[in-house]
N, C-alpha and C positions, 0 to 999 in steps of 0.2 A: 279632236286632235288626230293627227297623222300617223296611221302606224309605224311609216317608214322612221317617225322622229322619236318614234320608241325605243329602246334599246335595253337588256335585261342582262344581267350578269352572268345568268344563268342558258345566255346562248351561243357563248363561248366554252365547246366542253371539249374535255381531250377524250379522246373513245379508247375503253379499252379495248388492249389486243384480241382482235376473234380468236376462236380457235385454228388453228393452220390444217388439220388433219380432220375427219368427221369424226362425231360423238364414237367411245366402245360400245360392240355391240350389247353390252351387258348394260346400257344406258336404263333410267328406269322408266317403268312399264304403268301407265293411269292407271288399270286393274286386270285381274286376271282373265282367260279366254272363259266365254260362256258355251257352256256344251250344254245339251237337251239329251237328256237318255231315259227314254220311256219304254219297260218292259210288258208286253200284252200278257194279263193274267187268264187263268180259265175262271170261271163263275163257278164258285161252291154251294151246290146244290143240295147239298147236307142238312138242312135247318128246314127245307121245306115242309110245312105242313104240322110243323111243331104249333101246341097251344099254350095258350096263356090261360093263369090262374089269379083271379083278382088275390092281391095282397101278397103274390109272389116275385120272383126277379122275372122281369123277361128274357123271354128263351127258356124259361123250366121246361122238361119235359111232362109233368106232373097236371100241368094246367090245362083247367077245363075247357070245353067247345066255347066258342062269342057266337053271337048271335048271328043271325043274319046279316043286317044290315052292319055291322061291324065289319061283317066281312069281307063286305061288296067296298068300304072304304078304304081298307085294309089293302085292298086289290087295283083300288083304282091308284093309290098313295105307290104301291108295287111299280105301276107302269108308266107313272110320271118320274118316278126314278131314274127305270130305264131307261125312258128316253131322253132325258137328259144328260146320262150320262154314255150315252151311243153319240151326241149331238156334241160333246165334249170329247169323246176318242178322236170323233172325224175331224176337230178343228183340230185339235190337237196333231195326228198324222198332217193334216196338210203343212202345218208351222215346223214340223220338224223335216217333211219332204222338202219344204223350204228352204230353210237353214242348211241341209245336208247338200242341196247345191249348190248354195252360196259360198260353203266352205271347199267346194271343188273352182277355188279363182281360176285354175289353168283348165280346167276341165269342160269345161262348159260354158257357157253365155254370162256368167259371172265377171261382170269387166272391175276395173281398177277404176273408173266410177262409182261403181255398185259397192267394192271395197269401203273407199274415203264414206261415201253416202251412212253407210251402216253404221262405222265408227262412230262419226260424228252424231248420229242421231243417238249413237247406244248411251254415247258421253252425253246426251240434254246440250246439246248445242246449235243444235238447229233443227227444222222437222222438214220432213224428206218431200213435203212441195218446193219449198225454197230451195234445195237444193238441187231439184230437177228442172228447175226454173232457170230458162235462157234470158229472161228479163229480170231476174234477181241476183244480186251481187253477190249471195251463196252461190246461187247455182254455175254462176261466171266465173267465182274462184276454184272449186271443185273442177270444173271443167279446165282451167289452166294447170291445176298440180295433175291430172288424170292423162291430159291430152300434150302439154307439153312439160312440165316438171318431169313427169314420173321417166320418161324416158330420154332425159336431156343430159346433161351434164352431172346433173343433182341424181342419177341411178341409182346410186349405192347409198342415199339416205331411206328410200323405198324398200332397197333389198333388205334390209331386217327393218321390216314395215312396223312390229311393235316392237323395237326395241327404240326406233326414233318415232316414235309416234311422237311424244310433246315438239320435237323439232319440226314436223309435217304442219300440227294443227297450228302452230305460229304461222307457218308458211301461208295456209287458210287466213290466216287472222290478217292477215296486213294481206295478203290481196284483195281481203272482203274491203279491208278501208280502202285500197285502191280503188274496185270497181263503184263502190258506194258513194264514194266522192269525186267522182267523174277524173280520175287517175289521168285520163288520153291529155285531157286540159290544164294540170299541171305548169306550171313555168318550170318544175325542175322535177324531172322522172325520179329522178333519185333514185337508180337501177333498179327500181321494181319490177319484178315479175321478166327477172334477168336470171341467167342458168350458171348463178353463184349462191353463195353461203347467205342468207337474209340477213346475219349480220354484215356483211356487204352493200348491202341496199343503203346507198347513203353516195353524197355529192360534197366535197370536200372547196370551199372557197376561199380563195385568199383576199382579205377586208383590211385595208393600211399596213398591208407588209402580215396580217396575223391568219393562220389557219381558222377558219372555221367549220364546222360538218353540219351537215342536215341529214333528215332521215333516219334510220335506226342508228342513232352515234353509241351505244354501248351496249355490250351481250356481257354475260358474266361466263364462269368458266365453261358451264355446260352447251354454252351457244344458244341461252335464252335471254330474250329481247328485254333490257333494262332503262333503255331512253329513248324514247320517239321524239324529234325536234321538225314540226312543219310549219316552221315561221311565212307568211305572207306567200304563200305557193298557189292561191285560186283553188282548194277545194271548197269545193263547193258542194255540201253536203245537206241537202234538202227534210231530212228527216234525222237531223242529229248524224252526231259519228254514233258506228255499228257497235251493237251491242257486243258484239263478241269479240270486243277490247278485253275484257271482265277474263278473258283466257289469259292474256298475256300478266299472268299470275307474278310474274319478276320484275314488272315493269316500276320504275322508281322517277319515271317523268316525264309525263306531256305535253309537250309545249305546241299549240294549233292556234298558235294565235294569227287575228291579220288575215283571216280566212271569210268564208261565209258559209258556216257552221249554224245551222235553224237548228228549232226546238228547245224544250228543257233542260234543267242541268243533269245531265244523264246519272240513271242509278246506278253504272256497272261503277263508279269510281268509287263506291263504295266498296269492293270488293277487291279493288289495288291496294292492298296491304302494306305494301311498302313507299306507298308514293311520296314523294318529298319535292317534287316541282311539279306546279297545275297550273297551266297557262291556257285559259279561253278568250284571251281578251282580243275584244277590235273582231266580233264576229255577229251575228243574229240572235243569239237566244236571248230566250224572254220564262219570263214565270218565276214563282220564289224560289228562294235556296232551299236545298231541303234540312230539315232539321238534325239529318242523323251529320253534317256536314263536320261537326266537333269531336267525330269518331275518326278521322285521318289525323290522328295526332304527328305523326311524320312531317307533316307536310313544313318545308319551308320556305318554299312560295306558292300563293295563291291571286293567280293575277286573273282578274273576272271584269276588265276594264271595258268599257266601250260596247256592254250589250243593250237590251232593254227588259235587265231584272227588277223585280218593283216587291214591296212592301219592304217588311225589319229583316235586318241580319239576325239567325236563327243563333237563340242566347249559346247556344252550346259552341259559338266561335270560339268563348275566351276560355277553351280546352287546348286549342291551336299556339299552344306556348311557345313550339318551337318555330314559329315563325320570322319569317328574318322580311319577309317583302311580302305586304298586303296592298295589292291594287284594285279597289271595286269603280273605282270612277267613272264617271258620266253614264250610269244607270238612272233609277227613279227608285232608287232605299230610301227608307225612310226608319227614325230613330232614333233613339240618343246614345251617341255614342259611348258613352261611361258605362252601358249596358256590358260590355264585353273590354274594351280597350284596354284598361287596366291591367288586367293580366297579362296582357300579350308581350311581356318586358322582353324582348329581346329582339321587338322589332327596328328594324334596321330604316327601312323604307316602307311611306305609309303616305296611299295614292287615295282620298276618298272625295277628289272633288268632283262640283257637277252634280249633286245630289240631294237630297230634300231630309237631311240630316238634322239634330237637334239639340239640345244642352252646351254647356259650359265649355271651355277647356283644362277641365280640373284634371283629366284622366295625364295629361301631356305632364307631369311631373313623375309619372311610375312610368313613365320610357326611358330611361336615361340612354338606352342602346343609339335612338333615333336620331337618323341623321338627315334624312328627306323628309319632310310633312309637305302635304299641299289639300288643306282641307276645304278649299274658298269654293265660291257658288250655294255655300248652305245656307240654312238657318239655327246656326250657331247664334248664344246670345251670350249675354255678361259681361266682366270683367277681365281683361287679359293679366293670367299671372303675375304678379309680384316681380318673380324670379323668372320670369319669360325670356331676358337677355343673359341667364346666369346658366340656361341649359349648357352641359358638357360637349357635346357632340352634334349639335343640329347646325350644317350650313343650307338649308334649302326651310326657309320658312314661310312657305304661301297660305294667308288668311283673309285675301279679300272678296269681296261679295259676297260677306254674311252681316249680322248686326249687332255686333260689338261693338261695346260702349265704355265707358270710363276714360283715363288718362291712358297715353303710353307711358308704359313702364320705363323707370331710369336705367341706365346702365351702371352697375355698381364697382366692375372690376373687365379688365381688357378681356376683347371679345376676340382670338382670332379663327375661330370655324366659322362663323354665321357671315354667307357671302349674298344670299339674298332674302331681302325680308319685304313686304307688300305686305299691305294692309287697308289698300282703296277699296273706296266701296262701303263704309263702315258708319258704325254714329261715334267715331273718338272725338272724346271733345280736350281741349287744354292747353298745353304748350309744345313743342319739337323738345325736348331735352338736348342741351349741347354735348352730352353724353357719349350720342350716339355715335360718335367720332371717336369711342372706344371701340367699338368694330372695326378693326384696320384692315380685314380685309373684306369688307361687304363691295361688292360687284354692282347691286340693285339697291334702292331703296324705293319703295312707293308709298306715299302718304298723301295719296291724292284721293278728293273728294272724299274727306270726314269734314268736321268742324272745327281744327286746329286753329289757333288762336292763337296771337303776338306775333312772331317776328323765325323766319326760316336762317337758322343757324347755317354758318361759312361753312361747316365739315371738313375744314381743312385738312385733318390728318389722312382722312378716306383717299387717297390718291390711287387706289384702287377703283374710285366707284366709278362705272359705265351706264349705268341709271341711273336718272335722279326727277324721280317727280312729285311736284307739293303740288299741281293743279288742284283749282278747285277746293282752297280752303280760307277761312274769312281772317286772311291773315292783317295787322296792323300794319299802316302804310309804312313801309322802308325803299330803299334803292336796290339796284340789287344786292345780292349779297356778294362778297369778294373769295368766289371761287376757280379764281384764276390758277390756280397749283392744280387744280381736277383736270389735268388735259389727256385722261383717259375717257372723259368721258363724251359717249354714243350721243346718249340723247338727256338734253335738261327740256322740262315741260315743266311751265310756272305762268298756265294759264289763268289769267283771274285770281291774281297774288295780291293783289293791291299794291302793286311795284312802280315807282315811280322815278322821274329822273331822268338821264341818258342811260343807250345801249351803253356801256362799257367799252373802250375800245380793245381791250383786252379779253374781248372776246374771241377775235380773232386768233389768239392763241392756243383756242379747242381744236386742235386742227384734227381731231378723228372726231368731230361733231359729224353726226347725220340727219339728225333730225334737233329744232332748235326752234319753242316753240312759248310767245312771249303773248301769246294773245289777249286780248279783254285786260289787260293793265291801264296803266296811266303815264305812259313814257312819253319823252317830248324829244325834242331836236328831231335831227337827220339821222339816219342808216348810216353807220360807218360803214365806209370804203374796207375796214378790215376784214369783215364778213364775208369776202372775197380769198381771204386765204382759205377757208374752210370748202376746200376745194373737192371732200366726198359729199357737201351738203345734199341732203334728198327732200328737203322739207324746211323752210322757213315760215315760222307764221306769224308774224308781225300786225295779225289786220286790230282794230277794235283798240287802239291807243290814239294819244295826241301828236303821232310823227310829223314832218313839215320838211319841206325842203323838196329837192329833187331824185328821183333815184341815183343809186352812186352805178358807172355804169359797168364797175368794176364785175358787179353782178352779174355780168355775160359768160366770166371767166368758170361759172359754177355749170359746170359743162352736164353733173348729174343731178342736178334740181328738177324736180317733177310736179313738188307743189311749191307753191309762192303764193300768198294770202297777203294783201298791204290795204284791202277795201277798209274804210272808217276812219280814216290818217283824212290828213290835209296833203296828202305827197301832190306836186305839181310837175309838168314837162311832158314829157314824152319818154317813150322804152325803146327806140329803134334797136339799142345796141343790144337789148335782152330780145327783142322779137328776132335778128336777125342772126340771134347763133344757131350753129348746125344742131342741137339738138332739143328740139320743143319743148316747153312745159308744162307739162300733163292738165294740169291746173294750176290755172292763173286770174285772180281774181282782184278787181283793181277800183277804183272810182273813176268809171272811164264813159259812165255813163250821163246821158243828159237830159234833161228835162226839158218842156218847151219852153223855146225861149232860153237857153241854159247852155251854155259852153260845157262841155265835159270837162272835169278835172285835172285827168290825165290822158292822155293820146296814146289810147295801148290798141294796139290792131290784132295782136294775137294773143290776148284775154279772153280765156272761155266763158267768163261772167264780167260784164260789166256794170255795177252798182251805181245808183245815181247818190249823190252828196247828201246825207240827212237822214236816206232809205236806210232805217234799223234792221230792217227785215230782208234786206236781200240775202245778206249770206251773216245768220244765226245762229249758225248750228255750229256746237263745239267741234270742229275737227281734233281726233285724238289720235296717238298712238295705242295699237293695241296693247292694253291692259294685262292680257292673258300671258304672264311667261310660258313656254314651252319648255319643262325642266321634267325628264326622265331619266332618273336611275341616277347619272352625272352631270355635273355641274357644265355639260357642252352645248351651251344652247344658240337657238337663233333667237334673234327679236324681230316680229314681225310689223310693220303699220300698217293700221286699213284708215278707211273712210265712212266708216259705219255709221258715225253721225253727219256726214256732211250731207250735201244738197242732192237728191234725188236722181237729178240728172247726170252726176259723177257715178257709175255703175262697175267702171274698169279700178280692179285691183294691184296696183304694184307693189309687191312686197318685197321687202331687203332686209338679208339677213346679214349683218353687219358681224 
């Protein structure tokens, strides 16, 4: 999926006010100053020559001579002393000669590099290669607060040097992300490493009339950094983001998604205590979650979408109560999901398609919060709930392309939240309940390709619905069905329905039809001339029935039609008036082909296949609408068509989002 078709609720935030004036100097201080005060003593020569008496204290005066050889050990123990401890003065003096001119900053060759450098290492925050390092994004950030912070605009944060220390080392912190994530390349600087407040550092956009911020959007009162928002900005950060995030100790939410962020899931986020929005998704990393991951209990989002993490979610998720929005999709997890889900009662939105998932959907009755599910691409198995149309709150219900089995569940009482529900892809086997026309406002419905059986109910009341597909189930022969009142709807697909009869002329009253797709049936007569009103059509597929007749040539009037399918028809005549309008049809495929000795059927010149009368196998392949809705966060979607199953040599994609 598209990150751009992403969209989080959580990337809309109003920032609060920075501070307008800098921190007091009485701000507080990480830990007190370290002083060295070593006084040189003289050596008490007092005790020399004193003896020991077995069975007395050492040091009696009283005690008798040792021996010789006692003594020579005695003596040599005497001079390893010393000199270890002569060997320990002089390191000693040099560490404090040291020290003594370091704290002379204005005095001597002690620069305001050498300052930051010290700090930093004294706090365990980085070690003094990487920061003397011209090729390291320490050593790059040190050198911008050193060489242009310290004497820029930002002065007077430096001049009580530790009374803003915690404001300093933030500064360090977000230009270490800067230079670590190739900052220069960026689509939006987002004033970094500008000679303002770092709660400043931030790009304010206007998106349909509404403010939006990126960057640092929120500092709390002391002017420490509480939200980072780097939605789809090209960093690109080759060894993970930098560890020395883990400082930004007030931080309350990450959002880096839409990037290309490599490596594991980093450990400093275990050490953001306060976090409550975690957004990695739509980037590179790979590898497990880690288990301590049910210790952020704040968190309430956790969007880990679109990497390539692989084995089970670590049990300690359904610690994660407070979550409201879980997105792990289109990884390689793998697991049953009842392992954790359960608990998580208060989620709101719940992203887990795309993944090598397992068990039942027993857990989906303890969510009653839910209002997004989209769990398809798994290997989900069972029964679908009883009470699956009786949920409270659920309009976004995607469950296809996993293997689900049993009947669909009836509708026992009006449904008006559930706008989209799919379920292709499936082994349901039994009847359509006419029920389902208790959802008044369902937008989608997909029940294509299970085993559905008898007869596809009118849905008359649905005059909402803009989706509607039963392709691809072994339904008992009827006509169509009389869904003339549905003239909201985009696209009907009732490929291989068992449908029999005439097109409807009443078809022509879909007039926001775009795609319209009757394939593999059993319908007879001519193409009504009405399918000419349907005047945004993009997609007609009529091929694979008993049609007859001539083309209607009203058919030219479809100025946006790109596919046209009529191969396997009896159609007779000629298409000048479709070949000869101003704008081609992408694909066009017809029985226009001959065999020796063999008249063509139809006379079409600007057909990109032409089938010969009988040839099963020219064109085979189910052409479909893309299956996949594209539903993130809200109910705004596009519908997109491809050609995935069609014929090899159709390569070019045109997709319309209706």
């Amino acid at each position: 999926m598209d990150p751009a078709g992403k969209a989080f609720i959580y990337d809309n935030v109003e920032q609060d006010d920075a501070p307008d004036n800098p921190p007091d100097a009485d701000g507080d201080v990480f830990e007190d100053e370290i002083v060295f005060n070593i006084e040189d003593e003289e050596a008490d020569n007092g005790n020399e020559g004193l003896m020991f008496e077995e069975g007395a204290e050492a040091g009696s005066p009283t005690s008798p001579p040792v021996s010789g050889s006692n003594r020579k050990v005695i003596c040599s123990c005497l001079v390893l002393a010393i000199a270890v401890l002569t060997t320990l003065a002089i390191i000693l003096t040099v560490d404090v000669e040291e020290v003594a001119e370091r704290n002379s900053a204005m005095e001597g060759d002690y620069s305001k590099k050498d300052q930051l450098i010290d700090v930093l290492m004294m706090r365990g925050i980085a070690v003094e290669k990487v920061l003397r390092s011209f090729s390291d994004a320490q050593g790059q950030a040190v050198g911008f607060l050193a060489e242009e912070d310290w004497d820029g605009e930002m002065s007077w944060l430096y001049g009580d040097f530790e009374g803003n220390l915690p404001l300093i080392i933030e500064r360090y912190v977000l230009a270490v992300i800067y230079f670590e994530c190739e900052g220069i390349d960026w689509f939006h600087a987002y004033e970094f490493l500008t000679a303002q407040d770092h709660c400043d550092w931030n790009t304010v956009f206007e998106i349909d009339g509404e403010a939006t911020i990126e960057g640092v959007t929120s500092c709390n009162g002391d002017g420490l950094v509480e939200r980072l928002y780097f939605p789809i900005n090209n960093l690109r950060c080759q060894d993970g983001l930098p560890d020395e995030i883990r400082y930004l100790s007030n931080l309350e939410a990450l959002v880096a998604r839409g990037n290309t962020i490599e490596g594991e899931f980093p450990f400093f986020v275990r050490e953001l205590t306060n976090l409550s929005v975690l957004s990695f998704g739509y980037n590179e990393m790979e590898g497990t979650l880690p288990v301590w991951l049910g210790e952020m209990t704040l968190l309430s989002v956790l969007h880990l979408s679109d990497n390539t993490f692989v084995g089970e979610m670590p049990p300690s998720l359904n610690q994660l109560t407070n979550l409201k929005y879980l997105g792990m999709d289109d990884n390689f997890f793998t697991g049953n999901l009842n392992d954790y889900l359960p608990s998580l009662v208060n989620l709101e939105w719940l992203y887990m398609e795309d993944n090598q998932f397992t068990g039942p959907l027993d857990w989906l009755n303890s969510l009653d919060s839910l209002s997004y599910l989209d769990v398809s691409k798994n290997k989900l198995t069972g029964d679908l709930p009883s009470n699956l149309f009786d949920h409270p709150n659920l309009s976004i219900m995607d469950l296809h392309g996993n293997e689900f089995t049993g009947k669909l569940p009836t509708v026992t009482k009006q449904n008006g939240e559930l706008q989209l529900f799919s379920v292709h892809s499936n082994d349901l086997t039994g009847t359509i309940p006419i029920e389902l026309q208790s959802i008044v406002n369902i937008t989608m419905l997909d029940l294509s390709f299970n085993s559905f059986t008898g007869t596809i109910p009118a849905l008359s009341e649905t005059t909402r619905l803009r989706f509607l597909m039963t392709s691809g189930n072994s339904f008992n022969q009827q006509e169509m069905p009389f869904i003339a009142g549905l003239t909201s709807l985009v696209e009907l697909s009732m490929k291989g329905n068992n449908i029999v009869g005439n097109i409807p002329q009443w078809v022509g009253d879909l007039t926001n039809m775009k795609w319209l797709d009757l394939d593999a049936n059993e319908l007879i007569g001519t193409i009504p001339s009405e399918i000419a009103k349907l005047s945004g059509l993009y997609a007609l597929l009529l091929n694979r029935n008993d049609l007859d007749g001539t083309l209607p040539t009203e058919i030219s009037q479809l100025q946006g039609l790109e596919v046209f399918l009529i191969d396997g028809n009896d159609i007779t005549g000629e298409t000048s008036a479709i070949c000869n309008k101003a704008d081609k049809i992408d694909f066009f495929i017809s029985d226009c082909g001959s065999a020796e000795g063999q008249q063509p059927q139809l006379d079409c010149p600007c057909c990109t296949v032409c089938c010969i009368t009988g040839d099963t196998e020219c064109s085979d392949l189910a052409w479909t609408s893309m299956h996949d809705p594209v539903v993130e966060n809200e109910f705004s979607r596009g519908y997109s068509f491809n050609y995935s199953d069609a014929s090899a040599q159709f390569t070019k994609l045109n997709d319309v989002n209706p």
